[in-house]
C-alpha positions as CSV (number, residue, x, y, z in Angstrom):
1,X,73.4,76.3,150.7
2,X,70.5,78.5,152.0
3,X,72.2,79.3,155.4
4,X,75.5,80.7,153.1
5,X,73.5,82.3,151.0
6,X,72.0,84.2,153.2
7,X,75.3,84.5,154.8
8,X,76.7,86.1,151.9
9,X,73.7,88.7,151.5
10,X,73.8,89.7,155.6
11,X,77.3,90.2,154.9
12,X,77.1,92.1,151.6
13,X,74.4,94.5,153.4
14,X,76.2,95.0,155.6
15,X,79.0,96.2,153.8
16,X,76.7,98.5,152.1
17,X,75.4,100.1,155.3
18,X,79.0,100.4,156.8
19,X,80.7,101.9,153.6
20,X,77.5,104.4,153.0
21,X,77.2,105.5,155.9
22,X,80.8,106.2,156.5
23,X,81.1,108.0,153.9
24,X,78.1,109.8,154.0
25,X,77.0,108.4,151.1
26,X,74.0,108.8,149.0
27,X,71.2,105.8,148.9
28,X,72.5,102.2,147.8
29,X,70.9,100.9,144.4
30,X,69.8,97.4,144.2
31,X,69.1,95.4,141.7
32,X,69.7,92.0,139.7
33,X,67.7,89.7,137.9
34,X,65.9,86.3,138.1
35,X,67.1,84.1,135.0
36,X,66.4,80.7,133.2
37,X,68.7,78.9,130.9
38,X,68.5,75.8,128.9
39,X,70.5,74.2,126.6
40,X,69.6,70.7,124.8
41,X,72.4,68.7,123.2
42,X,71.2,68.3,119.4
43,X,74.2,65.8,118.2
44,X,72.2,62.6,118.6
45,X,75.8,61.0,120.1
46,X,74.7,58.8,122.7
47,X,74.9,59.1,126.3
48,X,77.3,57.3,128.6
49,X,76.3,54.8,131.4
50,X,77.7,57.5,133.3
51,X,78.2,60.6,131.8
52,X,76.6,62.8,130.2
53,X,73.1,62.8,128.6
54,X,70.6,65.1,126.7
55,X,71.0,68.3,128.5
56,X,74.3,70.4,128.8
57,X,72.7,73.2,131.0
58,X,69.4,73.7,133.5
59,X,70.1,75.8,135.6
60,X,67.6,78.7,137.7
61,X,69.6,82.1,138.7
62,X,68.9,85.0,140.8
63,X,71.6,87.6,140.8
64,X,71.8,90.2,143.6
65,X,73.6,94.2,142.8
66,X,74.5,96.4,145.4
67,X,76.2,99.4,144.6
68,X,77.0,102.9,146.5
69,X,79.3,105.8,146.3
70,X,80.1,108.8,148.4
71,X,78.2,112.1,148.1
72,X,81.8,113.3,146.7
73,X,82.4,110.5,144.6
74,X,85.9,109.5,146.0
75,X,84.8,106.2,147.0
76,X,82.0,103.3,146.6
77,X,81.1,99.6,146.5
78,X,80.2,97.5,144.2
79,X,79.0,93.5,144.6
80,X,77.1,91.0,142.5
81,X,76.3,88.0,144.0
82,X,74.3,84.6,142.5
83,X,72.1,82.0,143.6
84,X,71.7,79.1,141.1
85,X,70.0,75.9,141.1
86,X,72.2,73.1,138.9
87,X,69.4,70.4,137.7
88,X,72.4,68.9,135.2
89,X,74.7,68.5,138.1
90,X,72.0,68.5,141.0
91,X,73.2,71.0,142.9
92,X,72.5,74.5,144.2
93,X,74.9,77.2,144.9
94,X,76.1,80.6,145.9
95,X,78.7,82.4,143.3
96,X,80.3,85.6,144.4
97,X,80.9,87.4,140.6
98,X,81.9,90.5,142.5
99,X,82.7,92.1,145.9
100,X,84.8,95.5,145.8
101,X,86.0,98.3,147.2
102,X,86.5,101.7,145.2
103,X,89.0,104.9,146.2
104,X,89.5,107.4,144.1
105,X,91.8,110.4,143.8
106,X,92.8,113.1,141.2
107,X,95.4,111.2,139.2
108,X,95.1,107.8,140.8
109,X,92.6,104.9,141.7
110,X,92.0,101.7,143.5
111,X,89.8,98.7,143.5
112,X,90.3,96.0,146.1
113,X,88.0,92.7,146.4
114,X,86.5,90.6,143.5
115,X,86.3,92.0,140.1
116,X,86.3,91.0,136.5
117,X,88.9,92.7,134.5
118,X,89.3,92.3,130.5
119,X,92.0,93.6,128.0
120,X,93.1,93.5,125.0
121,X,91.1,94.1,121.4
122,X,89.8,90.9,120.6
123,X,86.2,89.7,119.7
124,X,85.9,86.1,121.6
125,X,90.0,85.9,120.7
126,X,92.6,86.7,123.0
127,X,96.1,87.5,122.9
128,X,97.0,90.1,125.8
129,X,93.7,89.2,128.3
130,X,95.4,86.8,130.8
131,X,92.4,86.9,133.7
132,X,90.3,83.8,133.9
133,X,87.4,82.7,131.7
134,X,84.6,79.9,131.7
135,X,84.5,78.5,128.1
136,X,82.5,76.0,130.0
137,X,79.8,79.1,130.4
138,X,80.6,80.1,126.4
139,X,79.9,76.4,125.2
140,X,76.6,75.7,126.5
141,X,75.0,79.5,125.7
142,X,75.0,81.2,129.0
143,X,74.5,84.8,128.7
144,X,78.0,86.3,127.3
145,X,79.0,88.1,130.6
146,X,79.8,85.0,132.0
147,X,82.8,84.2,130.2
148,X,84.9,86.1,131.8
149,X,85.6,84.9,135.7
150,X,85.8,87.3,138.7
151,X,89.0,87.4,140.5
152,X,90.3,88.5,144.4
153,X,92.5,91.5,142.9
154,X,94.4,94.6,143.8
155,X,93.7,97.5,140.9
156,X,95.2,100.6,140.8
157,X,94.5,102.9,137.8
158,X,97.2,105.7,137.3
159,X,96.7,109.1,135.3
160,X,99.7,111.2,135.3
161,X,98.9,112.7,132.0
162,X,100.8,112.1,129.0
163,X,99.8,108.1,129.7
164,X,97.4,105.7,131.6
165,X,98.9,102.9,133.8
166,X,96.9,100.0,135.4
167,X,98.6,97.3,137.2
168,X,96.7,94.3,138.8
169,X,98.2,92.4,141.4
170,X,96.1,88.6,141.8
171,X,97.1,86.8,145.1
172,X,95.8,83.8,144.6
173,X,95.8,81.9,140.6
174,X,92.5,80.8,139.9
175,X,92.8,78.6,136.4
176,X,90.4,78.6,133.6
177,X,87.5,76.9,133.4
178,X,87.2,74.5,130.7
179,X,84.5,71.5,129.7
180,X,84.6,68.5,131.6
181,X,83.3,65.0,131.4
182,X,80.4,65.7,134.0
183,X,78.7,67.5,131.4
184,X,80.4,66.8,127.7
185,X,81.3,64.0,125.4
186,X,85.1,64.6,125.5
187,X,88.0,62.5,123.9
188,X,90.4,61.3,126.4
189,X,94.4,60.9,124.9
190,X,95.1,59.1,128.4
191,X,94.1,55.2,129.2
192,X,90.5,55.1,130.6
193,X,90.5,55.1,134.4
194,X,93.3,56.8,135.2
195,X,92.9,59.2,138.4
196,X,93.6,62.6,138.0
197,X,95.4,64.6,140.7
198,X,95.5,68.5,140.1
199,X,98.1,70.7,141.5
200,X,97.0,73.1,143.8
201,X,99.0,76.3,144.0
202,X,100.6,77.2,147.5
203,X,99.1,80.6,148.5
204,X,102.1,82.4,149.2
205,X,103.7,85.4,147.8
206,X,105.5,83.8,145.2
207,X,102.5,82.4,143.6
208,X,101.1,86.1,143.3
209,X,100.3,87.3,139.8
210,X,101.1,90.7,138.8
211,X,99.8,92.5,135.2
212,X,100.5,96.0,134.1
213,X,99.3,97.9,131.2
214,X,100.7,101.6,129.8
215,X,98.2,103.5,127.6
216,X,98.2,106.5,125.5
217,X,95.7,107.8,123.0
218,X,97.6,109.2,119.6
219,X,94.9,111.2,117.6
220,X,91.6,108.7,117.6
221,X,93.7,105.5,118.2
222,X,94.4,103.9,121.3
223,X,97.4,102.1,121.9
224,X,98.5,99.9,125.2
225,X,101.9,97.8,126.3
226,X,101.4,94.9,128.6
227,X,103.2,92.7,130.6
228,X,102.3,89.8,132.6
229,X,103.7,87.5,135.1
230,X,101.0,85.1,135.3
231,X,100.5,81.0,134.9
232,X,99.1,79.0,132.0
233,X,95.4,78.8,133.0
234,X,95.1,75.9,130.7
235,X,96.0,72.7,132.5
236,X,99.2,70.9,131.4
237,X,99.0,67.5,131.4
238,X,101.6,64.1,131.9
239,X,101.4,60.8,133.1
240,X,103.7,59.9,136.4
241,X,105.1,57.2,134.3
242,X,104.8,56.5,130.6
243,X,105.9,53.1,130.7
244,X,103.2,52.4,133.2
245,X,100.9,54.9,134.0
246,X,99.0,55.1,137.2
247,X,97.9,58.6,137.5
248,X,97.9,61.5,135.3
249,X,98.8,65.3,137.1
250,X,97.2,68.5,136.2
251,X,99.7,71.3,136.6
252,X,99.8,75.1,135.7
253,X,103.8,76.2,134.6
254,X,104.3,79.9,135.3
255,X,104.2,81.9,132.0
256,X,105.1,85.2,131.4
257,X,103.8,87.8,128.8
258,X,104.8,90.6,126.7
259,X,102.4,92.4,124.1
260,X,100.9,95.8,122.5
261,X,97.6,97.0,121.2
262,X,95.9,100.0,118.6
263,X,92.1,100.3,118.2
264,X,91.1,103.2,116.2
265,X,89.1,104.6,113.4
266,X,89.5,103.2,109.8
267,X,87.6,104.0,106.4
268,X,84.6,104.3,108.2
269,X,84.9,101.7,110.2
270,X,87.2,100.2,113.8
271,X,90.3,98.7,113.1
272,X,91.9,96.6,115.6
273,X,95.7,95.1,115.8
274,X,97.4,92.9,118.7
275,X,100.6,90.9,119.3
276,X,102.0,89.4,121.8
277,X,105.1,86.6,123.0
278,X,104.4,84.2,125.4
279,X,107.4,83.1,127.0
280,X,106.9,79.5,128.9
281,X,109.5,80.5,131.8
282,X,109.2,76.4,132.5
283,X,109.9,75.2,128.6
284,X,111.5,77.9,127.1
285,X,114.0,74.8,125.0
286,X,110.6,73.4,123.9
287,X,111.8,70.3,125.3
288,X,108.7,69.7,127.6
289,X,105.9,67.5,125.9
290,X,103.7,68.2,128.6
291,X,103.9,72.4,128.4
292,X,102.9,74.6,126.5
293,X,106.4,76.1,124.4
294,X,107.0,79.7,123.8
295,X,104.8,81.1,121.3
296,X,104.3,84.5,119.2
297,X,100.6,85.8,119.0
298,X,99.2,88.6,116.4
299,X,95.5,89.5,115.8
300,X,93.9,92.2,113.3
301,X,90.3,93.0,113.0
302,X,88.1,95.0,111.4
303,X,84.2,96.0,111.9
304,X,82.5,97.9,109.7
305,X,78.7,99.3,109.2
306,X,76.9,97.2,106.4
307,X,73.9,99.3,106.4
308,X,71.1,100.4,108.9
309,X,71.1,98.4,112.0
310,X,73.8,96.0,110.5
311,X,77.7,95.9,111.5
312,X,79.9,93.3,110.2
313,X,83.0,92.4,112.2
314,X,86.2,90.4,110.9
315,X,89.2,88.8,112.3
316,X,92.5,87.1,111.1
317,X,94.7,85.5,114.0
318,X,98.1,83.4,114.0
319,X,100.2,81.9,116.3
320,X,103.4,80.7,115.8
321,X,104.7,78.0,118.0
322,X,108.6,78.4,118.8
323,X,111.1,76.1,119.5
324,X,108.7,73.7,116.4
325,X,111.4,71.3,116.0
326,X,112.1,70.6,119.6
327,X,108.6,69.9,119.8
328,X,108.1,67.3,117.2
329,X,111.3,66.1,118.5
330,X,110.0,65.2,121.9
331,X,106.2,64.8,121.0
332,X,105.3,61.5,122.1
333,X,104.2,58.1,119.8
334,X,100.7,58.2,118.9
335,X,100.3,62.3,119.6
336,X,98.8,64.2,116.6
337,X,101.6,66.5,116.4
338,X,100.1,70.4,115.2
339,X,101.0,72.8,112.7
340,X,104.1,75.4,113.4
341,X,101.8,78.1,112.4
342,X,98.0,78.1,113.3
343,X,95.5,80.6,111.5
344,X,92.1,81.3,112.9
345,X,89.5,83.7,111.3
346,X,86.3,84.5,112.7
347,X,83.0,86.7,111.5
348,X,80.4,88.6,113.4
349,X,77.3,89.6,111.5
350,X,74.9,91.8,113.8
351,X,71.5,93.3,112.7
352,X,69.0,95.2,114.9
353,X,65.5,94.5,114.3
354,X,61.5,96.0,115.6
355,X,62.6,99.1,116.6
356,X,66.5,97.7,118.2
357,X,64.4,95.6,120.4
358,X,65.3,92.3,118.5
359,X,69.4,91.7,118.1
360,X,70.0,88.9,115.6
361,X,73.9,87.4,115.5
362,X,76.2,85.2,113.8
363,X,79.9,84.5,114.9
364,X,81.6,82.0,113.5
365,X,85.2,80.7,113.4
366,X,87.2,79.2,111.4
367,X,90.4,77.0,112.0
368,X,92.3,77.5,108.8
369,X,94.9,75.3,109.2
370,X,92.8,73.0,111.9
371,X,90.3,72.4,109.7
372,X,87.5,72.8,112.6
373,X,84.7,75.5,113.3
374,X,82.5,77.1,115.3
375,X,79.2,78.6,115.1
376,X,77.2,80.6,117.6
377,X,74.1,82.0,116.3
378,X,71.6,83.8,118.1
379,X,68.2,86.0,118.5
380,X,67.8,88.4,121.4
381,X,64.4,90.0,122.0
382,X,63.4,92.8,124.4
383,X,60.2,92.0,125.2
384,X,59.6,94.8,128.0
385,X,61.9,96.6,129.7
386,X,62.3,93.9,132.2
387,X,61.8,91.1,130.1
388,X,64.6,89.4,127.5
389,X,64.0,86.7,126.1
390,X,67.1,84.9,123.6
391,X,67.7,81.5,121.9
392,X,70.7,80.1,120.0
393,X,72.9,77.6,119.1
394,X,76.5,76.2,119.9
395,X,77.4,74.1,116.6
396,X,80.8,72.3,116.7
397,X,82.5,71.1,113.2
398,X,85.8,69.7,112.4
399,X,87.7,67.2,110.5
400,X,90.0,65.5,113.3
401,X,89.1,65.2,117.2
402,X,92.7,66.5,118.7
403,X,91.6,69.9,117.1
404,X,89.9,73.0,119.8
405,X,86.4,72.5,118.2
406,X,86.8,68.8,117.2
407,X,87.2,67.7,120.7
408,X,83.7,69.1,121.1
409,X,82.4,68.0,117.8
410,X,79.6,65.5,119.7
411,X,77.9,68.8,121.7
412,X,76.3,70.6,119.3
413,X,73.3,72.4,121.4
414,X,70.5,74.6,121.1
415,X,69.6,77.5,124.3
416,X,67.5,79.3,125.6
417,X,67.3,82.2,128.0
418,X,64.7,83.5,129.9
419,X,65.8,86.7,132.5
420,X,63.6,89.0,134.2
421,X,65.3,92.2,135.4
422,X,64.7,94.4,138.7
């Protein structure tokens, strides 16, 4: 680990040094912090012979920032680059968050390398963002900006005028990452001790990924079209034999989507609206237990100042699952089969405290017709400039197991976060 870690950050310097200096550039900023997080399972399910126990997350972080641009501006770098310490999983490694190149013109842009990239409207819910996320990072309180995953893209940003265009080309699919049973009490539908063998995408052309999104501001609101053709970066799952199971395979059917977005001003407040079809190129008869079917998306939202320092944010979402009685038709015995239509509502509550240097938070959500929730509170404290300091919660509650937050029902878990800035 040490000798690719300092692999990574000879290389990364050097990067830095060739780019600037090529292009005359002014000096390079460093930066990063040093960072602590804990998070303490506070269910009281007991631990495994094998599996999990006590703590979710202990992990030690040190991120590295590099940055430059050109005295003109027309081109830069940018890179982020960790070094953790597991004690959970007892292991150490190197993550490369970002790594990219920047080029930029009078009515057009590009990014090359590693980048994060997030769309859509949604608070913690979305319809239109197809790029990969850790919920894993989400469900066990690591610092928000690690929900969303880098990814080795192509981005180019056009401005022709009367629109915005941004199309992202991603060579190689990277999946979401979810909870496993390494670190969480998770229900199982298949027999115990199955093996699991995941597909692993070829790296060829036709695997590529390609997004696009048109934008165009009308008075104060801002309103995109999206398109997408991507993969399901939630695993499907299916036995190789359901008579007799030996194995169970992981898979990712190619997906494409289709969708809009308006954020703007409202009554004093941000209003936010967002649809979108998926179509599941590999199930679009809904004849597939094992994928995902076709299914219609639409989000509104609304946040809104309470009073000094205090903002209230709320959300109403549905999904309607097509093709509904091809699915119950093919569902298989013993499969809790879910609702056609699935509402979800969730509620931030924010207040700034001591000068804005203490953030207290609520977001919770609600499974309407799942019966489940989810509630993340938090306190964030800015004890120097350098110093923040925050603690919260991850608390899972639902009625049936099969359900998003049910499955996870058994890791309820308290956090905390320690990170020292440079």
């Amino acid at each position: 680990m040490r000798a690719r870690a300092r692999a990574v950050i000879t290389a990364l310097g050097a990067l830095g040094l060739t780019l600037t200096g090529a292009a005359s550039a002014r000096a390079v900023d460093i930066g990063g912090f040093a960072q602590v997080n804990y998070a303490a399972r506070i269910s009281g399910a007991p631990c495994g012979a094998a599996g999990p126990c006590d703590f979710l997350l202990g992990e030690e972080r040190l991120q590295l920032k590099l940055e430059g641009t050109s005295e003109q501006g027309r081109s830069g770098f940018a890179a982020k680059v960790d070094l953790f310490q597991d004690a959970v999983e007892n292991r150490a490694g190197v993550e490369v968050r970002e790594a990219f190149v920047n080029l930029t013109g009078k009515h057009a842009a590009l990014r090359v390398g590693r980048q994060i990239v997030t769309w859509g409207a949604g608070d913690l819910v979305f319809v239109n963002d197809v790029f990969p996320k850790d919920w894993a990072a989400l469900f066990t309180g690591r610092p928000m900006e690690y929900l969303k995953v880098g990814s080795g893209a192509l981005k180019v940003d056009l401005h022709p005028g009367a629109f915005d265009a941004e199309i992202v080309v991603l060579p190689i699919f990277q999946p979401d990452r979810f909870p496993t049973a390494n670190r969480f009490i998770l229900p199982d539908p298949f027999p115990p001790g199955l093996p699991r063998l995941e597909e692993q995408k070829d790296r060829s052309l036709a695997n590529a990924e390609l997004a696009g999104r048109i934008s165009h501001y009308l008075s104060d609101w801002g309103l995109s079209l999206y398109a997408c053709r991507t993969f399901f970066r939630t695993p499907a799952m299916a036995v190789d034999d359901p008579a007799a199971p030996s194995s169970v395979h992981i898979f990712y059917p190619r997906l494409n989507t289709y969708g809009v977005s308006a954020t703007g001003s409202f009554m004093g407040g941000v209003a936010s609206f967002e649809g979108g079809y998926l179509d599941s190129r590999e199930d679009r008869h809904g004849t597939n237990p094992a994928i995902e079917n076709s299914m219609l998306k639409g989000l509104a939202g609304y946040s809104y100042p309470l009073w000094r320092d205090a903002t209230l944010g709320l959300q109403g979402y549905l999904e309607r699952t097509l093709d509904y009685g091809a699915y119950r038709a093919t569902l298989p015995a013993g499969f809790p089969a879910r609702d056609e239509r699935r509402w979800l509502a969730t509620v931030r509550l924010t207040q700034l405290m001591w000068n804005q240097t203490l953030t207290g938070s609520l977001f919770a959500f609600w499974g309407v017709t799942d019966h489940d929730g989810y509630l993340i509170p938090s306190a964030r404290y800015a004890a120097t400039d350098n110093v923040l300091v925050e603690i919260g919660g991850n608390v899972f509650v639902a009625r049936d197991s099969h359900t998003m937050f049910g499955a996870l029902d058994r890791n309820d878990n308290v956090y905390a976060t320690v990170r020292y800035s440079f």
